[in-house]
N, C-alpha and C positions, 0 to 999 in steps of 0.2 A: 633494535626495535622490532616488535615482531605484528601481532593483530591487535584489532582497536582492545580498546578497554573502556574507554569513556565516549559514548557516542549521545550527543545531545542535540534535539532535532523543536523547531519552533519554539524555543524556552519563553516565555514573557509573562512580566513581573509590573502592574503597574500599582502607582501610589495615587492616592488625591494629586490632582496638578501634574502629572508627570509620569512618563512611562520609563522606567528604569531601564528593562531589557525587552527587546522588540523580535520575536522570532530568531532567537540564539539559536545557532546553531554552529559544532565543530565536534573533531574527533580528536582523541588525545589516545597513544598508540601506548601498548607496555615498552616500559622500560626506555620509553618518550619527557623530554623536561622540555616543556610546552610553555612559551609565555603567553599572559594576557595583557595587551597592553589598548591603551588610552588615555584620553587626557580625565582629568578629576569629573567624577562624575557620566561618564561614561558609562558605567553599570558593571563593573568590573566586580565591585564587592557585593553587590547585589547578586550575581553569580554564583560567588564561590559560596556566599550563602545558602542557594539554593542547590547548592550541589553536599555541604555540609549539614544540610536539613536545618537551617535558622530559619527559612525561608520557603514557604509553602508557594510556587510558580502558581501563576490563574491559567497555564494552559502551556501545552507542549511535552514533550516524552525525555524520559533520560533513560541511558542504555548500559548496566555498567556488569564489566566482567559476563557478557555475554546473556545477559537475564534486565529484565526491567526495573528501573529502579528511582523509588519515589522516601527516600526517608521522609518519617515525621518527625525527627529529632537529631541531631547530632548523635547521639547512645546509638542510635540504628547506622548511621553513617559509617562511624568506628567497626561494628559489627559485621562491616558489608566491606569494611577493609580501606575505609577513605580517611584522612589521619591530616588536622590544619595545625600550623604555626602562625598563628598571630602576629599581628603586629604587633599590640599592647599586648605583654607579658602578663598570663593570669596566677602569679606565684604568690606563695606569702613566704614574706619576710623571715619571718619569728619562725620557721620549718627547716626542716634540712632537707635538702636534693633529694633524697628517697621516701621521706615523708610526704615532698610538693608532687613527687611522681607516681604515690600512690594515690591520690586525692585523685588523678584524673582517670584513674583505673577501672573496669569494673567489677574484676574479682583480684583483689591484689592478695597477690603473696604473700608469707610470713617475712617480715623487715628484713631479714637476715639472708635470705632468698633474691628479696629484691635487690638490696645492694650489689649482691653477689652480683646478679645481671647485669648490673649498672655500669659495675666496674667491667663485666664483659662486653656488654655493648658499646661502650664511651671507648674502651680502649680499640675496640676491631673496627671504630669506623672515623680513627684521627678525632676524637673529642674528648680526652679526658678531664674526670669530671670524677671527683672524690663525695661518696654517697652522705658522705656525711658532717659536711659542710652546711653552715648555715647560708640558705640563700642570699640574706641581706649581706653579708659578705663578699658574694659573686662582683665581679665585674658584669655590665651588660652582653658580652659575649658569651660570659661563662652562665648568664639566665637564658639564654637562648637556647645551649646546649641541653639544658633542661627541661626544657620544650621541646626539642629533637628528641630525644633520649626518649623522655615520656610518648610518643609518636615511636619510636623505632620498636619499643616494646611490645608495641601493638600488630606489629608486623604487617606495614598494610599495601597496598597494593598499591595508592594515591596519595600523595602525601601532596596538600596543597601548601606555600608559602607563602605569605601577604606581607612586603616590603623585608624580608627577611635583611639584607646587610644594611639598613639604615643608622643600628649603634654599636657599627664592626667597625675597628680597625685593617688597614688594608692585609695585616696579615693573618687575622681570624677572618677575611673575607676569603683567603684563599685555601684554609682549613676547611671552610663551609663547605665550598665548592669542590674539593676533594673529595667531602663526604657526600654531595651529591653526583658525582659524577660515578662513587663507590654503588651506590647504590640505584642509579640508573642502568649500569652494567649488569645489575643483579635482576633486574625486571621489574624496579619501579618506577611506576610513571609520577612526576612533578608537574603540579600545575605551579605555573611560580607567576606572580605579579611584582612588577619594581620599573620605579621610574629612571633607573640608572642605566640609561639605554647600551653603555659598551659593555654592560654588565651581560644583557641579555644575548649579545651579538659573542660572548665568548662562552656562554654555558648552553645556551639554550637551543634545540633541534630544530623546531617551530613555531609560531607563532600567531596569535588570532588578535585581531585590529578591532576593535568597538570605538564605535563615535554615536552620541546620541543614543547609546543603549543597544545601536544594531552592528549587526558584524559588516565592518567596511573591506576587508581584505584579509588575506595570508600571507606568510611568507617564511621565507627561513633566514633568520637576521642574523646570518656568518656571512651573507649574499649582499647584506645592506650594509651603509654605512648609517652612523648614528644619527646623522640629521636627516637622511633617506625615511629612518623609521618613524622620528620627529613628524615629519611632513605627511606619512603617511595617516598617523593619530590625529594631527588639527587637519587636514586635508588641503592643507596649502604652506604658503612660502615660512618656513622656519627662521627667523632674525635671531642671531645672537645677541650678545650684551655689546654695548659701548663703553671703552673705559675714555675715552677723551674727553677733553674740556675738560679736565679737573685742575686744579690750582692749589696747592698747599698754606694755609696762615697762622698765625698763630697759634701756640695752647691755647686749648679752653677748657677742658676739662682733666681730671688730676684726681689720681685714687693715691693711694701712700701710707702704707704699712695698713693695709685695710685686713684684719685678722675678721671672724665670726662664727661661734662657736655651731658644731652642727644643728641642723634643723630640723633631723629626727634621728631615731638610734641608730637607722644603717650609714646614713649620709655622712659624707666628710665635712669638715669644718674647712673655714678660707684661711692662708695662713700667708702671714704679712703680705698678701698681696699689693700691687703697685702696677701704674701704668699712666700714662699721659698721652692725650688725643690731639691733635691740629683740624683747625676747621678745613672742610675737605677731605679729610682722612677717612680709609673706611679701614681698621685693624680688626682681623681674623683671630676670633678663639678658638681654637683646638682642643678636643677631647673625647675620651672613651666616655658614655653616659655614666652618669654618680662620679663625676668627682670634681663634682663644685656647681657645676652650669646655672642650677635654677638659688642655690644660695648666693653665687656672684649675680644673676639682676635683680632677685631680691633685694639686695643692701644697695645696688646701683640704681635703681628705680624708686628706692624710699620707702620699700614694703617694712623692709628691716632696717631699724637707724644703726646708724655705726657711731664710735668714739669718735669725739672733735676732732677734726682737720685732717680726718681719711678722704675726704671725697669735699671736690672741691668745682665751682663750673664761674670761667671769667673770675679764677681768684678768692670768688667768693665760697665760706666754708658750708655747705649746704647738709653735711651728716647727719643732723637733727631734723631734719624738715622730710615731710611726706610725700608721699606722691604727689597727689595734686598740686604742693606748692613747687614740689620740682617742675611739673608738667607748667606751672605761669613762668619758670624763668626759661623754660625752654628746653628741658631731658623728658623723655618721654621712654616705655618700653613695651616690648611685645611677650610676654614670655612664649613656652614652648609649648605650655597645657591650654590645647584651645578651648575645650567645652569645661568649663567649670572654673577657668581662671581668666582666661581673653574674652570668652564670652558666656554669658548665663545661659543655658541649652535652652529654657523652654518663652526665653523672651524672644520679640520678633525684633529683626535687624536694627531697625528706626529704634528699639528702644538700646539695641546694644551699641548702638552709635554714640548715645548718651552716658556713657558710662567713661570715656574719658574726653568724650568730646567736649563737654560743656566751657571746659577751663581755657581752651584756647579756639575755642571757635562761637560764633554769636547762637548760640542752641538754648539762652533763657533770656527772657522779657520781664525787666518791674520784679526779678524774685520769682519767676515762675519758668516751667520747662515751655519752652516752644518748640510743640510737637510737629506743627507744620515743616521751623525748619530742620526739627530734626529726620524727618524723613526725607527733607530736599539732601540732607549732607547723605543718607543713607544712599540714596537713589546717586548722589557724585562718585560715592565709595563705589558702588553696583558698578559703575559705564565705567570710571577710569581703572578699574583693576579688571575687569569681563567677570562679574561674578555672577554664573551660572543661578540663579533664583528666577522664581516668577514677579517676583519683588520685594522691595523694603518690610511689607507686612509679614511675610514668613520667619518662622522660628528659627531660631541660628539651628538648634539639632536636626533640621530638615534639612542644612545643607550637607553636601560631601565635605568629607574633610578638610580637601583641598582650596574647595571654593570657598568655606571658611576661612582659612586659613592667609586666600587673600582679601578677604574683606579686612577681617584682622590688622594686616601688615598695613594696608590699605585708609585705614580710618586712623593710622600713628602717621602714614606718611603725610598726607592730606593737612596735617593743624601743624605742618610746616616747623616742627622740631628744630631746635640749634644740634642738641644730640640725642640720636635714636638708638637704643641698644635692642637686638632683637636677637631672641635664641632660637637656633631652628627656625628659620623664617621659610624655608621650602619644604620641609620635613612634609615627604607622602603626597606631593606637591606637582602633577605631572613637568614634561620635558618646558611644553610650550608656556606653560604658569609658572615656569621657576625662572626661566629666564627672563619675565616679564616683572617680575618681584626684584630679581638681582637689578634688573637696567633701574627699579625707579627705586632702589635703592644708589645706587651711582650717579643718577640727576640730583637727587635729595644732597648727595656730597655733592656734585657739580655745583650747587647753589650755595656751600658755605659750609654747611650741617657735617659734624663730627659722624660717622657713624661706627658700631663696636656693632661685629654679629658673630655670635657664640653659635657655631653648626659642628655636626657632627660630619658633614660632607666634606671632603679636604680638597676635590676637587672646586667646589664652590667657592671656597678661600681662596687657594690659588687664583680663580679668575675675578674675584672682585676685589681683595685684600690686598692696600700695599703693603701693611706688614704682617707677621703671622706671631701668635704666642701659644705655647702649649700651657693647659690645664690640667695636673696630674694632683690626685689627691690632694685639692684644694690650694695646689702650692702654683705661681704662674710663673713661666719661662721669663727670660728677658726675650723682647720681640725679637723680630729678624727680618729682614725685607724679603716678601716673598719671590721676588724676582731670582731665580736659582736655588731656588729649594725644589726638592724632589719629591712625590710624594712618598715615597720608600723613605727617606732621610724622616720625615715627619711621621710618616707611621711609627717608624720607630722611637721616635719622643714622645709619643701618644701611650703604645701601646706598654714602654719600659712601666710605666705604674704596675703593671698587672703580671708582669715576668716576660710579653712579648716579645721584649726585645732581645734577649737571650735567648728565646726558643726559634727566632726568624736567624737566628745568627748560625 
């Protein structure tokens, strides 16, 4: 690492109700991979906004590569050598890898040019990556890589990353990290954000701490241990999960020979899947993103009916029946798309309360909504999950992801489910909010309740799952008690769908 590159002094960003970032200030060195971490809503993405030009700051200086630096646009940010990888992948399907990476270009090559590159660059930095592939084809790894790819073309001095290994396998997690480590050698600087704190303590040089939008400390997280850095982001005592008090009884619920044909052209289809739950049980789904996750809660949750006698709760055959009637006997789901499937973006909390609350909770009178109590349940959901709002009246797309994300988990757990299926239930989710979702995920089983959670996290499985099944091309393992499984043993069940596991061998 040699002299600054990114120096940013008073940054601050605020909104109606809320100040995002409060006189930011830090230095990010060349050839520096720099974390930013915090809990959700801390103003993290608000930043890297404002440093990718989405985001116009109300005041404060950026200093970048030696000269002052204010984009109005992302086109200027590229230009000035600063290059982001998304969390949500901005691909089209229906393209191929050299087509989706000239789209982000701004004078691209003749096709034949590009490829050419593609295949030079993918191969000299451990990502290979065939230009002429359809993306909906990609595994979610291999959509990533096209995101880097399109960034590494641009040759840029700043390459930010926002939750980058969240739908890697652990051994495309270690490809990543190859290729960034290739490339921090060479003199560029990473700003990387991820709640995966041993993530950060093994890649990253240093660190800046935001809580409440302002910079709370530094550090260099090879010095810290993971709940050190935990405690440092919420500013106090860091609790683990509790797996005691649990008690195993009965089957209740019963999938069997549950096939479903795909649910759009890239997606896999479910094939004869099978599984059976105990009340108290919380069983672990496993999986590379696309290959099955939101088609298995679909048809679990009653979005999608399935053929007679697939899907079964207390015996009884429930395949034909909807949501809502599943949600009166007692299965309930969260899926993993919060804005636009968990919750309506531009309604406020109290109304998205309402949208599974009503069936199992007293939120209508005489045939009519009871607004009153739907805001008292919104305002329950708010205090017992700590969801970061000014209140019940705000629009769910006002919140950070996170804090979404547990209102969400938050307003299934709440109307006291028999069984909860949740996918991605911490996804983007900071350290101290994921632990707090998994414990009242574990009370919910402590109390009787079946629960299934489809994550792409293996570490998470392992700590709340007692048994574990992998999800590959819509086909599901037989489970396995997770008690001695390894995550290397499971990465590699994961990742064999996509040829993983032959290339980690």
């Amino acid at each position: 690492m040699g002299t600054t590159l990114l120096k940013i002094e008073g940054l601050t960003k605020a909104y109606p109700g809320v100040v995002a970032n409060d006189g930011v200030g830090f230095e990010v060195g060349r050839g520096e991979v720099h974390a930013l971490l915090g809990e959700n809503g801390a103003g993290k993405s608000t930043l890297v906004k404002m440093i990718y030009g989405l985001v116009k700051p109300d005041s404060g200086t950026m200093t970048f590569n030696g000269a002052p630096y204010t984009p109005a646009e992302p086109r200027a940010a590229r230009l000035s050598g600063v290059a982001m990888v998304f969390q949500h992948f901005s691909l089209f399907e229906a393209l191929n890898v050299a087509e989706n990476v000239a789209l982000g270009m701004e004078n691209p090559p003749p096709m034949r040019d590009l490829a050419r590159r593609i295949r030079e660059i993918s191969a000299a930095y451990g990502l290979p990556l065939d230009p002429e592939r359809l993306v909906g084809d990609l595994s979610a790894g291999e959509r990533q890589r096209v995101e880097i790819i399109r960034c590494l073309l641009q040759d840029p001095k700043l390459l930010i990353m926002d939750e980058p290994t969240s739908v890697l396998t652990p051994q495309e997690v270690d490809i990543l990290f190859h290729t960034l480590r290739k490339l921090s050698s060479e003199g560029t600087a990473i700003l990387y954000i991820s709640h995966k704190l041993e993530e950060i303590r093994s890649l990253c040089d240093g660190a800046t701490i935001l809580r409440g939008g302002k910079v709370v400390g530094s550090c260099v997280p090879r010095e810290k241990t993971a709940r050190e850095l935990a405690e440092m982001m919420v500013g106090g005592e860091f609790t683990t999960t509790d797996r005691s008090g649990r008690a195993l009884g009965a089957t209740i619920f019963e999938v069997k020979a549950l096939s479903l044909p795909s649910m759009s052209q890239f997606g896999p289809s479910l094939r004869e899947v099978s599984l059976s739950l105990r009340a108290g049980e919380v069983l672990g789904i496993g999986g590379v993103a696309g290959n099955g996750q939101e088609e298995l809660l679909a048809t679990l949750s009653g979005e999608v009916p399935s053929a007679p006698g697939t899907v079964k709760l207390h015996g009884q055959d429930i395949s034909d029946l909807g949501p809502n009637d599943r949600r009166r006997l007692g299965l309930q789901g969260a899926p993993e798309e919060r804005l636009g499937h968990a919750a309506v973006p531009n309604m406020s909390l109290t109304d998205n309360a309402l949208l599974t609350g009503t069936v199992r909770r007293p939120l209508t009178r005489k045939g009519f909504l009871d607004m009153t109590a739907a805001r008292l349940f919104a305002e329950e959901i708010i205090q017992a999950f700590d969801v970061r709002t000014p209140g019940p009246h705000v629009a769910a797309r006002a919140l950070s992801g996170g804090n979404l994300q547990k209102f969400v988990i938050g307003r299934e757990v709440l109307q006291a489910p028999e069984v909860l299926i949740v996918n991605q239930p911490t996804w983007g989710v900071d350290a101290a909010a994921a632990a707090a979702i998994r414990q009242a995920l574990l009370d919910l089983a402590a109390k009787g309740a079946a629960v299934i959670v489809i994550s792409q996290d293996l570490d998470e499985l392992m700590e709340i799952a007692d048994r574990f099944c992998a999800l590959n091309e819509g086909r599901l393992s037989a489970p396995r008690p997770t008690e001695g499984l390894t995550i290397d043993e499971i990465g590699l069940m994961l990742g064999g769908a996509h040829g993983m596991a032959e290339a980690a061998q």
